[in-house]
Z-matrix of the N, CA and C atoms (Angstrom, degrees):
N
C 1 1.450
C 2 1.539 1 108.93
N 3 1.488 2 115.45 1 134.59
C 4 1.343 3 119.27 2 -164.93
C 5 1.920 4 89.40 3 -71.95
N 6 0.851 5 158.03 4 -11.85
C 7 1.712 6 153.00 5 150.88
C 8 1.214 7 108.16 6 -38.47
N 9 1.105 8 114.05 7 -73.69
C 10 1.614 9 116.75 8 159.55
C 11 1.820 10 144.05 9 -25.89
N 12 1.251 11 86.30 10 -45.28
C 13 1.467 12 103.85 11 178.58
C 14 2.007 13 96.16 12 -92.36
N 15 1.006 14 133.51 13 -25.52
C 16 1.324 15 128.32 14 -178.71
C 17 1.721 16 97.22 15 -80.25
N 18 1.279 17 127.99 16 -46.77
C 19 1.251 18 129.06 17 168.01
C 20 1.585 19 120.31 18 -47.85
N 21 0.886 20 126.43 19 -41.82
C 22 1.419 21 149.11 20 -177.68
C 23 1.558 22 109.68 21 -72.73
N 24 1.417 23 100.70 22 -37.89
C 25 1.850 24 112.28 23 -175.71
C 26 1.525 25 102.07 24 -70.26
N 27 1.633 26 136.85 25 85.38
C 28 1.328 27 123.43 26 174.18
C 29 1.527 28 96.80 27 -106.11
N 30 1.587 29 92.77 28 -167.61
C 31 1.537 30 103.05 29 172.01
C 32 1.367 31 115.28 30 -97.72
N 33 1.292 32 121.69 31 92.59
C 34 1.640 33 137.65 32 -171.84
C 35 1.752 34 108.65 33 -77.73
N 36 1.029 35 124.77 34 113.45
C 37 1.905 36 131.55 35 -173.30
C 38 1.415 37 100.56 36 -112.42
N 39 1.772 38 125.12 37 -31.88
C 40 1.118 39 104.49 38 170.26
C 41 1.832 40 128.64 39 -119.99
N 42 0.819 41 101.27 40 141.93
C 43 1.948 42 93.05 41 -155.54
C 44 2.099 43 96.14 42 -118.55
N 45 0.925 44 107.33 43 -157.46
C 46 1.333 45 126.32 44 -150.47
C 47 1.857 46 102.29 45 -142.86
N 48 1.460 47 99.10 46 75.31
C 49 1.453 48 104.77 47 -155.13
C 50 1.527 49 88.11 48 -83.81
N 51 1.425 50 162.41 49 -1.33
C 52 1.134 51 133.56 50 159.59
C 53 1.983 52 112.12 51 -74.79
N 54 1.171 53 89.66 52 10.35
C 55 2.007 54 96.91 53 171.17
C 56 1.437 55 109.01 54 -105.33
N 57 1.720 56 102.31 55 103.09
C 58 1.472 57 102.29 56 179.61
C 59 1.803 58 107.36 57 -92.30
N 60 1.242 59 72.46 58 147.73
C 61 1.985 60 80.54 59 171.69
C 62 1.009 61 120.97 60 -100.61
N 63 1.263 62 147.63 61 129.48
C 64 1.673 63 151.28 62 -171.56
C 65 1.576 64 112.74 63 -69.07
N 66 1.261 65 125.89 64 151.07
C 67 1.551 66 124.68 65 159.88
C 68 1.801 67 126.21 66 -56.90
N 69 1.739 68 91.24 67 -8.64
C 70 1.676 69 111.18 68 179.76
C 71 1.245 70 93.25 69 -72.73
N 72 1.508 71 125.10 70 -35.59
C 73 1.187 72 109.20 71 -146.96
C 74 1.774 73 102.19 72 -106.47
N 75 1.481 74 121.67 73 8.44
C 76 1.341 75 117.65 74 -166.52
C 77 1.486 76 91.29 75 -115.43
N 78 1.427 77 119.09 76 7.31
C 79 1.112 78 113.90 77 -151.25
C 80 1.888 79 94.86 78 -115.19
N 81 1.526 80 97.19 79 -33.89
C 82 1.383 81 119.73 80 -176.93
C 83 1.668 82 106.73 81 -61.48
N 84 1.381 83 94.19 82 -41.71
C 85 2.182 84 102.55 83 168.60
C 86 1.281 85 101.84 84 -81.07
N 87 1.111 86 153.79 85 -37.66
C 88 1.282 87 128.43 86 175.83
C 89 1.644 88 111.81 87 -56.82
N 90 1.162 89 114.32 88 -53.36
C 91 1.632 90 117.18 89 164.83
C 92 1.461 91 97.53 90 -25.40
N 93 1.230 92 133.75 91 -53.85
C 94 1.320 93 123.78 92 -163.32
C 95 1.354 94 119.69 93 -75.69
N 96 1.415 95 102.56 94 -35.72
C 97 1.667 96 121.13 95 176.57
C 98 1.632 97 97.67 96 -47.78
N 99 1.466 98 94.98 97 -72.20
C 100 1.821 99 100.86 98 172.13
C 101 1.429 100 144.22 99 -34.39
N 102 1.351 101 90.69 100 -26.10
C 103 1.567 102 97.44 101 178.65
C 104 1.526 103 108.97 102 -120.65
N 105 1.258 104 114.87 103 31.17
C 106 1.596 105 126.20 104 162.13
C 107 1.409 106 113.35 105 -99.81
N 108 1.354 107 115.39 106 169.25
C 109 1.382 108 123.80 107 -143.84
C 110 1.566 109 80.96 108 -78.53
N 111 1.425 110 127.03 109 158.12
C 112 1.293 111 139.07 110 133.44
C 113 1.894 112 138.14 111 -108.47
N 114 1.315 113 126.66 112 143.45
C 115 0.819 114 144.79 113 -153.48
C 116 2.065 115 90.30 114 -65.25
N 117 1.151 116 129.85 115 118.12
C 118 1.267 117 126.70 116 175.03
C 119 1.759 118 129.30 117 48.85
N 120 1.916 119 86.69 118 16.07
C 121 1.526 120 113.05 119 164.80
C 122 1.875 121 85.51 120 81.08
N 123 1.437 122 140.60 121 -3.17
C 124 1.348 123 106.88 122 -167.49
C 125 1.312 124 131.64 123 -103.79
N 126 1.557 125 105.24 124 37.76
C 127 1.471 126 127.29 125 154.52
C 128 1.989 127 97.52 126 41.72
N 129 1.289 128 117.63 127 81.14
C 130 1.428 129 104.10 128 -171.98
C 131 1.437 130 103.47 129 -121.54
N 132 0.830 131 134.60 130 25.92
C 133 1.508 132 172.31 131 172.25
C 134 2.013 133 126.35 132 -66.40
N 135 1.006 134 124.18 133 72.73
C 136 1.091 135 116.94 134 178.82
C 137 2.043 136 115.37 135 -101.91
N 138 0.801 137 100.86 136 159.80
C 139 1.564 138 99.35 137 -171.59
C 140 2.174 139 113.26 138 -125.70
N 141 0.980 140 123.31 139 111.61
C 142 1.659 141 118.67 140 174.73
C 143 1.791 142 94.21 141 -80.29
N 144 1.069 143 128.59 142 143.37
C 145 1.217 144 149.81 143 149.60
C 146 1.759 145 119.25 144 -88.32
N 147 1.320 146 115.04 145 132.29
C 148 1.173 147 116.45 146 138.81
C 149 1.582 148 117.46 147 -150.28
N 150 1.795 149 99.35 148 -173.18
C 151 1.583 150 101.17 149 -149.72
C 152 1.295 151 71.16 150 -164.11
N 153 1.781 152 154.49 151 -29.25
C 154 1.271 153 115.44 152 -140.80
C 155 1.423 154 84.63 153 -110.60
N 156 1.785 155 118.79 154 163.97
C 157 1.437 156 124.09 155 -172.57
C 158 1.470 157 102.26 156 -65.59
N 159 2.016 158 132.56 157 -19.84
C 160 1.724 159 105.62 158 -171.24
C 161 1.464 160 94.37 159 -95.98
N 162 1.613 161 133.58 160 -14.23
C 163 0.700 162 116.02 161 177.20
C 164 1.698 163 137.13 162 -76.25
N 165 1.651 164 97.77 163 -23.22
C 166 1.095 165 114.44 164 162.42
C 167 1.493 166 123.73 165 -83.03
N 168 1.378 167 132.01 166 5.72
C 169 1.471 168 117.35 167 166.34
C 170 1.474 169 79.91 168 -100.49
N 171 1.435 170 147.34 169 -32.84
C 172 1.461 171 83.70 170 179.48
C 173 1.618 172 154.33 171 -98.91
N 174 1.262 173 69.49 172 18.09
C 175 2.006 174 114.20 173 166.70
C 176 1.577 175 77.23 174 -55.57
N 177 1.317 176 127.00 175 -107.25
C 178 1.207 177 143.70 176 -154.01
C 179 1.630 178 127.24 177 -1.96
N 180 1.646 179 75.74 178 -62.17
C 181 1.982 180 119.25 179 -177.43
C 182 1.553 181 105.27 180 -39.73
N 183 1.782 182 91.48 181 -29.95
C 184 1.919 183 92.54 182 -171.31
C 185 1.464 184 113.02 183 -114.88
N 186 1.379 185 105.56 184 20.00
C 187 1.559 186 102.84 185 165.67
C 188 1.275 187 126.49 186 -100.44
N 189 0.997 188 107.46 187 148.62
C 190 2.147 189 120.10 188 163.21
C 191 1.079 190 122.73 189 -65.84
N 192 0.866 191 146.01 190 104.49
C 193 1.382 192 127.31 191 -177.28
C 194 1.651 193 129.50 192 -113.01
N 195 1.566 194 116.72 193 109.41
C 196 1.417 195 106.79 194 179.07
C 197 1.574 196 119.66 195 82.79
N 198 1.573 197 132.68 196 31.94
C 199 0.961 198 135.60 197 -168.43
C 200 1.248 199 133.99 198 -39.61
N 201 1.591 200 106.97 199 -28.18
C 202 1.527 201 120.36 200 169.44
C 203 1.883 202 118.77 201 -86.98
N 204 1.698 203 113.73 202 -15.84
C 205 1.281 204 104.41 203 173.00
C 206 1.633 205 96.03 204 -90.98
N 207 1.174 206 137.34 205 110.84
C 208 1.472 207 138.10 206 -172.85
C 209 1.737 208 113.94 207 -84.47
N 210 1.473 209 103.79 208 -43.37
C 211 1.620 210 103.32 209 161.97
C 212 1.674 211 118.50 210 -65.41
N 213 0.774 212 129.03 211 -19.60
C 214 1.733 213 142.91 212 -175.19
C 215 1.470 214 119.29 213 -96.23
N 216 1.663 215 95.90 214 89.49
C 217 2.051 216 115.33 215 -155.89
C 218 1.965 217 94.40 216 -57.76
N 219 1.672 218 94.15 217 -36.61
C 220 1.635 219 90.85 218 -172.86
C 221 1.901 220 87.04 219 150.08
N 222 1.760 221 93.12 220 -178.17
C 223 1.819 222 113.69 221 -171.64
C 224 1.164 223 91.66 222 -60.06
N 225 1.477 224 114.10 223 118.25
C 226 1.586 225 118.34 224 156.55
C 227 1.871 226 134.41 225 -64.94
N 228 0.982 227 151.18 226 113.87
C 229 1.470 228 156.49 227 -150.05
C 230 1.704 229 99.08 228 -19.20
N 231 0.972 230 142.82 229 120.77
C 232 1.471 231 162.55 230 130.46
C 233 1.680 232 101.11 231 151.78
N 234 1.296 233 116.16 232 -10.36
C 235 1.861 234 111.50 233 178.02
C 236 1.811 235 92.63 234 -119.06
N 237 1.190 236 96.61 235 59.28
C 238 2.182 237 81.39 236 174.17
C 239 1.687 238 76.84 237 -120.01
N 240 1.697 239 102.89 238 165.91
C 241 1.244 240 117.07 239 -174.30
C 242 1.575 241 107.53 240 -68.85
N 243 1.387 242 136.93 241 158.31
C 244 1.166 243 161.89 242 167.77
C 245 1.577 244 124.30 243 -79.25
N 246 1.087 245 117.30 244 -28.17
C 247 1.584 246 139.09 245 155.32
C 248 1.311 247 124.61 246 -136.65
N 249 1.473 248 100.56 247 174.39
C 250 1.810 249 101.31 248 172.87
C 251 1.353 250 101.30 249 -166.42
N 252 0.755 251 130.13 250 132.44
C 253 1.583 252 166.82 251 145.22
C 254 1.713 253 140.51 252 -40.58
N 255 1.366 254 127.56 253 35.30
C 256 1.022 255 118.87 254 -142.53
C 257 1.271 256 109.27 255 -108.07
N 258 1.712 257 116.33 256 125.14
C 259 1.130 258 133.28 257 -159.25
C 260 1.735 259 102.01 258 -92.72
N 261 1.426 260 102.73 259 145.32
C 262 1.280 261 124.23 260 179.84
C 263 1.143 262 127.86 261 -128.54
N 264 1.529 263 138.48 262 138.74
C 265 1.239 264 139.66 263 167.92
C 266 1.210 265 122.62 264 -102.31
N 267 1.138 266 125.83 265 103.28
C 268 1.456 267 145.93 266 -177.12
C 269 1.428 268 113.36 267 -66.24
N 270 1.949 269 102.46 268 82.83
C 271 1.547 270 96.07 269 -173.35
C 272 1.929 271 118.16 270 -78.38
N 273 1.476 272 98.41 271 35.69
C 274 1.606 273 94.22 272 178.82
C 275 1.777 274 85.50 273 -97.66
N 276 0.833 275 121.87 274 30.34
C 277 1.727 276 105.45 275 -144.73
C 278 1.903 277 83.46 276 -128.32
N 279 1.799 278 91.71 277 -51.87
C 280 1.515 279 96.25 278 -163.17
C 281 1.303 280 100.55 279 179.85
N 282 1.884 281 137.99 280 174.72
C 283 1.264 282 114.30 281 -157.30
C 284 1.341 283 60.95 282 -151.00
N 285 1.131 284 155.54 283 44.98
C 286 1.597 285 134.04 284 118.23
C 287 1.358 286 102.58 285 -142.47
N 288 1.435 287 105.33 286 131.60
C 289 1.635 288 121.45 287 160.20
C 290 1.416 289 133.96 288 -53.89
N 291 1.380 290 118.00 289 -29.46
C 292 1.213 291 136.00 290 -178.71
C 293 2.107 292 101.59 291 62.03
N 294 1.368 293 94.81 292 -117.57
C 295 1.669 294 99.32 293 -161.95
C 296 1.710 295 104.74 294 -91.59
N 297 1.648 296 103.80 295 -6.66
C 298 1.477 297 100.00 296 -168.06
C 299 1.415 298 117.96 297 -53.85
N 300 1.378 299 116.68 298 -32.05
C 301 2.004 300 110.68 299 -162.27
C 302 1.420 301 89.17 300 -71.40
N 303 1.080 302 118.94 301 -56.43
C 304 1.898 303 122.36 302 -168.96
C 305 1.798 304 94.71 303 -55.32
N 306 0.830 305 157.38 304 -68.15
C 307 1.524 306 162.26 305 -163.78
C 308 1.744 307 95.47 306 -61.70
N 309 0.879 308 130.50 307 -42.59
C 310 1.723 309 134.00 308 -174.63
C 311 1.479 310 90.85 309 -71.60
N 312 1.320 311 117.21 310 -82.02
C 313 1.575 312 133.97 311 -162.75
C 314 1.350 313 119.72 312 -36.63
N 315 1.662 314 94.64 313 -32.73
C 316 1.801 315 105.75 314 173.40
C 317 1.364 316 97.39 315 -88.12
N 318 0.825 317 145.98 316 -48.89
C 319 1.598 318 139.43 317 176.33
C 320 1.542 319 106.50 318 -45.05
N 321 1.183 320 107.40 319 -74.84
C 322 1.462 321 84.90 320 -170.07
C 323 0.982 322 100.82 321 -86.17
N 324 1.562 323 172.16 322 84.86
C 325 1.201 324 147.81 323 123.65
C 326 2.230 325 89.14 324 -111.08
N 327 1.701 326 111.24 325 -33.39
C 328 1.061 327 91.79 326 147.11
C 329 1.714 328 154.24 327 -48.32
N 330 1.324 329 90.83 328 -47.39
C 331 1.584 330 102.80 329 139.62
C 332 1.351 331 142.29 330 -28.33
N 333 1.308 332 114.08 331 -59.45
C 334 1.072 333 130.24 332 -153.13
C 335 1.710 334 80.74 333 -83.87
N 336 1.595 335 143.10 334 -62.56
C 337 1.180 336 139.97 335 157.19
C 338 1.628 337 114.49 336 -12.37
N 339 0.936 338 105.21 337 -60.06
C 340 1.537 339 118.21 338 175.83
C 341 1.824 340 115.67 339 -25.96
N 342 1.524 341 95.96 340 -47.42
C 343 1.168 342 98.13 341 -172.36
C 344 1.757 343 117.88 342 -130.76
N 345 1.101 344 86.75 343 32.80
C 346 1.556 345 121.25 344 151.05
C 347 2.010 346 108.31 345 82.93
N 348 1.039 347 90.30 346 32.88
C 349 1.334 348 108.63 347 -179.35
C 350 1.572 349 113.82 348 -106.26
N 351 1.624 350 121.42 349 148.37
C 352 1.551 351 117.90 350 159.79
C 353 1.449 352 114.80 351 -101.18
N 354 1.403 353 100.62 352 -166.98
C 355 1.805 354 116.59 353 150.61
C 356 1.298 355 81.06 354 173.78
N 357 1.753 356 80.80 355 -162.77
C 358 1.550 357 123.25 356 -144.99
C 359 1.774 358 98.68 357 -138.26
N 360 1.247 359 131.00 358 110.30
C 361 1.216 360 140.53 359 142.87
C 362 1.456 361 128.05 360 -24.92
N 363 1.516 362 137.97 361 61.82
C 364 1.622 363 125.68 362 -176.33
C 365 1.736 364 119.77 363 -68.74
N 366 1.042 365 122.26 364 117.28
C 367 1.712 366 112.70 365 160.27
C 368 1.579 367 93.03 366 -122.35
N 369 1.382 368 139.03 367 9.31
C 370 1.237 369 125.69 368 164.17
C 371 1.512 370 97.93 369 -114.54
N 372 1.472 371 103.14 370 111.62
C 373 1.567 372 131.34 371 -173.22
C 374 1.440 373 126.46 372 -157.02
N 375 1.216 374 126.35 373 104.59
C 376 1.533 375 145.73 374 170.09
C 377 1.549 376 102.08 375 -26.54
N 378 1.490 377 127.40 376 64.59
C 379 0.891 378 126.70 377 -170.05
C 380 1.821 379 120.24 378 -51.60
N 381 1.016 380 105.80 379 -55.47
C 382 1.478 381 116.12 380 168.96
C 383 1.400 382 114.03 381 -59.09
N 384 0.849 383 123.91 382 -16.39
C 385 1.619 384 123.26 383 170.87
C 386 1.145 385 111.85 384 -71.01
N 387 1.810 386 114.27 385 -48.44
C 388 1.463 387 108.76 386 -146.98
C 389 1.776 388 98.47 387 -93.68
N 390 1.535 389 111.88 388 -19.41
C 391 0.933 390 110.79 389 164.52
C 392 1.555 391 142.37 390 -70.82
N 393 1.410 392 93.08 391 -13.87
C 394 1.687 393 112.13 392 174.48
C 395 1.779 394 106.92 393 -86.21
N 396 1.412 395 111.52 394 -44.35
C 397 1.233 396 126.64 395 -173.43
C 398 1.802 397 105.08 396 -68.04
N 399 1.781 398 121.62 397 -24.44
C 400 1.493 399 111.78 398 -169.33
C 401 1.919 400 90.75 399 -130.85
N 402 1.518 401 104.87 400 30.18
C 403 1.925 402 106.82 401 159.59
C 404 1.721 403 79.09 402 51.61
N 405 1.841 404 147.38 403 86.94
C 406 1.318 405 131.38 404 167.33
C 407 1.116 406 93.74 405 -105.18
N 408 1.799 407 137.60 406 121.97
C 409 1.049 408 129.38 407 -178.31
C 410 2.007 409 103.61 408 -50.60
N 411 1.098 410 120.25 409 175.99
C 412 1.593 411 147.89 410 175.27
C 413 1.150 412 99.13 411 -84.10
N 414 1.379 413 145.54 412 -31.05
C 415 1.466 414 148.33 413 150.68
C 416 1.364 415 99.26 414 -35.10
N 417 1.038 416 158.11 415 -74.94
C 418 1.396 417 165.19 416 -121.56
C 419 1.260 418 109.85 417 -113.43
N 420 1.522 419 136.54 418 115.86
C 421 1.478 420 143.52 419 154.95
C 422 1.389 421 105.43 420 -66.44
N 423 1.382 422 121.90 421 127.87
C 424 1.278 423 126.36 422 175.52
C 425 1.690 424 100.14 423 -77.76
N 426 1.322 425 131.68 424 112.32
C 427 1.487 426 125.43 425 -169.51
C 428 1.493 427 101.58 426 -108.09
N 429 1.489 428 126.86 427 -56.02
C 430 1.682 429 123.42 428 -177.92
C 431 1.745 430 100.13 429 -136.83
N 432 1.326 431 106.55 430 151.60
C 433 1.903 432 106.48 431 160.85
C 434 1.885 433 80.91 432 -112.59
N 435 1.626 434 90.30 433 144.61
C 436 1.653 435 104.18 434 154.68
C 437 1.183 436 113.29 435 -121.44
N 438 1.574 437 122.48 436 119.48
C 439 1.448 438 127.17 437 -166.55
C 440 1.750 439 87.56 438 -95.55
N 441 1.695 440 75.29 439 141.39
C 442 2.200 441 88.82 440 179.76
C 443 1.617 442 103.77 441 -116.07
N 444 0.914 443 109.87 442 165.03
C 445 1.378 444 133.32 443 167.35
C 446 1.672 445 134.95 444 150.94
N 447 1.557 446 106.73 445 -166.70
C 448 1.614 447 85.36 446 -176.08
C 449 1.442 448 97.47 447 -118.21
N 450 1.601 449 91.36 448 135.21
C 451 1.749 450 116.15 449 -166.42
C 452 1.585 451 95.25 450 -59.30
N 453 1.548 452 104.69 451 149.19
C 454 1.422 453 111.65 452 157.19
C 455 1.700 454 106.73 453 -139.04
N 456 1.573 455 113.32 454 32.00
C 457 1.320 456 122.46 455 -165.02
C 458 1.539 457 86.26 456 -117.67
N 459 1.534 458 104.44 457 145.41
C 460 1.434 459 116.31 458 164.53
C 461 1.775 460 107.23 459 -85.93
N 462 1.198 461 139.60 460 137.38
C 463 1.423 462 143.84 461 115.31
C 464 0.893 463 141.05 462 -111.60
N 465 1.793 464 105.51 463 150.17
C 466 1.800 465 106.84 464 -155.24
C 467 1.172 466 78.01 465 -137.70
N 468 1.400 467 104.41 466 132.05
C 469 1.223 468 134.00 467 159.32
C 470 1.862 469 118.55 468 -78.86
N 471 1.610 470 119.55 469 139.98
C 472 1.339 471 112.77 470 -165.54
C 473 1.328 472 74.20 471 -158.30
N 474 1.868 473 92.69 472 163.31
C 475 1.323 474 123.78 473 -176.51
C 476 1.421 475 99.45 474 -73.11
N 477 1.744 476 120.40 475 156.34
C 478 1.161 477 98.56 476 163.20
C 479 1.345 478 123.56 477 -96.13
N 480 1.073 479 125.21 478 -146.06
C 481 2.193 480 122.69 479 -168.44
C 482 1.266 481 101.14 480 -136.90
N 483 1.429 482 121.95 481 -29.35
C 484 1.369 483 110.73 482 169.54
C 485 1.334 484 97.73 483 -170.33
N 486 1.410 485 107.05 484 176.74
C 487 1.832 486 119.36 485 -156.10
C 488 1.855 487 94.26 486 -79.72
N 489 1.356 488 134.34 487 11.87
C 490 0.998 489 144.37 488 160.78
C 491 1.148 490 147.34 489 -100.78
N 492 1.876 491 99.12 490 -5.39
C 493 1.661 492 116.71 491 -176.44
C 494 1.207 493 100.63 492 -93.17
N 495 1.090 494 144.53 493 18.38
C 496 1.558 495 141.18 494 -164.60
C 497 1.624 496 104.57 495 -40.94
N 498 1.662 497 102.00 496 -62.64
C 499 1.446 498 111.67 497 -164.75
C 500 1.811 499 121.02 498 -47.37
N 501 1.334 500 110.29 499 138.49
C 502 1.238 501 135.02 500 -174.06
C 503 1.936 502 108.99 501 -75.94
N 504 1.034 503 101.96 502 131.48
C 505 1.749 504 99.98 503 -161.38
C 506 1.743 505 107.11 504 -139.61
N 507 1.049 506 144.21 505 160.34
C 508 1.210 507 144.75 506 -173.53
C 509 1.913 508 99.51 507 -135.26
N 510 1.211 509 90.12 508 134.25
C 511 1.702 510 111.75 509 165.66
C 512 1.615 511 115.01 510 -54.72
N 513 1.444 512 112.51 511 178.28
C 514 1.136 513 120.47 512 177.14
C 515 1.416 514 106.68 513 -86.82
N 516 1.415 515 132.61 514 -11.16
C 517 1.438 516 161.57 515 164.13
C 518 1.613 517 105.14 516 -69.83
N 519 0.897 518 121.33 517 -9.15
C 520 1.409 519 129.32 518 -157.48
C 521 1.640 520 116.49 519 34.24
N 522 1.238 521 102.61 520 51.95
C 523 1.106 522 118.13 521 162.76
C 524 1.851 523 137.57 522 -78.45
N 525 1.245 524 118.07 523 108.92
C 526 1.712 525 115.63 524 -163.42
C 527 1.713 526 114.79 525 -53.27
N 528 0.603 527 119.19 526 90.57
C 529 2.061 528 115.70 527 -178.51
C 530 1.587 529 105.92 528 -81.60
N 531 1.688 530 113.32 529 110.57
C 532 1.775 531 99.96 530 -172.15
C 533 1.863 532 82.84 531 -108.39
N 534 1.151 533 142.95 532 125.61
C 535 1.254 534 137.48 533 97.25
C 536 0.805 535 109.40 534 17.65
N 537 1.828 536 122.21 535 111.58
C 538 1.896 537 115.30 536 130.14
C 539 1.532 538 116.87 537 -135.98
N 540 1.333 539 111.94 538 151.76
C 541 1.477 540 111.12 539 175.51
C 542 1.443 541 106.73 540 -62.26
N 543 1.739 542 95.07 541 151.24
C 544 1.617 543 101.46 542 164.23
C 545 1.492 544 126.17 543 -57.93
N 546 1.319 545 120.72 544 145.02
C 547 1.710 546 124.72 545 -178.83
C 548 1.438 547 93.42 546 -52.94
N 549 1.191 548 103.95 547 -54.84
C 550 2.079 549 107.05 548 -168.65
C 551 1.450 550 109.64 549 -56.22
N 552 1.265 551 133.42 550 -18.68
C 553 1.406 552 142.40 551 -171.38
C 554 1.759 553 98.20 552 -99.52
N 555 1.396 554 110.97 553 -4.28
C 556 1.821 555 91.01 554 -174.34
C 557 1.884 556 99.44 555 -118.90
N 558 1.098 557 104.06 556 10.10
C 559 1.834 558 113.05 557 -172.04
C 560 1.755 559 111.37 558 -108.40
N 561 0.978 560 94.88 559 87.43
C 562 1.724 561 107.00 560 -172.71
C 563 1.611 562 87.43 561 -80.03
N 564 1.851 563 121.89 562 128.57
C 565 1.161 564 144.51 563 -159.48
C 566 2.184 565 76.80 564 -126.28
């Protein structure tokens, strides 16, 4: 049941880096990217793939990681992600995306659930870095990286306590704690 698989879809930071993922399989979510709705049909959307370990640290090098755990630099060497995903907007195409990255990102990162895998959603990314570090032509807005792999992090989702607990926090267990508002608190009658 797609409930299930949206429940399941968290934000995963630490993964199970001796589990490699294939180009079959980054290739199988782009299918999905592709066949999601687009903003005035004009598909402006391009995607870089990787899967191999140099290409993926230097994916890494240019991520944020976890803005609310502030002591916690990010996955230390054997839990860093296994792929990454990085979505592009092809401004020969058009110079605003509208709803497409959010409509892709849930597709495949649903996906990526599908087949028993997590990640993590990036829009905080050293843009100029990662683009100097992977040659990204100037054609291309770097818009999100989605780091893949297979979770070995617990998250538990909990109600929140007040319209101020939003932030996401980890146990002494290193356990993920996500905050969410009540359903009854988001339905304006």
């Amino acid at each position: 049941m797609i409930r299930d698989f949206v429940f399941r879809n968290r934000s995963y930071r630490r993964f199970d880096q001796a589990h490699s993922i294939e180009k079959d399989t980054l290739i199988e979510l782009i299918e999905l990217a592709r066949l999601s709705p687009s903003a005035k049909n004009l598909q402006p959307l391009k995607y870089m793939l990787s899967w191999t370990p140099e290409k993926n640290a230097k994916i890494f090098e240019s991520l944020v990681w976890a803005g609310y755990l502030t002591d916690w630099p990010g996955p230390e060497e054997g839990e860093r992600p296994t792929a990454y995903i990085i979505i592009l907007g092809d401004k020969e195409l058009t110079e605003s995306y509208s709803i497409d990255p959010g409509l892709v990102t849930q597709s495949m990162m649903l996906g990526a659930v599908e087949k028993g895998l997590g990640g993590c959603i990036f829009g905080t990314v050293q843009r100029s870095k990662l683009r100097e570090s992977l040659e990204i032509p100037e054609q291309y807005d770097i818009l999100y990286v989605l780091a893949i792999g297979k979770p070995v992090e617990k998250v538990v989702v909990e109600v929140m306590k007040s319209d101020d607990d939003y932030k996401y926090w980890r146990d002494s267990d290193q356990v993920h704690h996500v905050p969410k508002r009540k359903l009854s608190d988001l339905i304006i009658d």
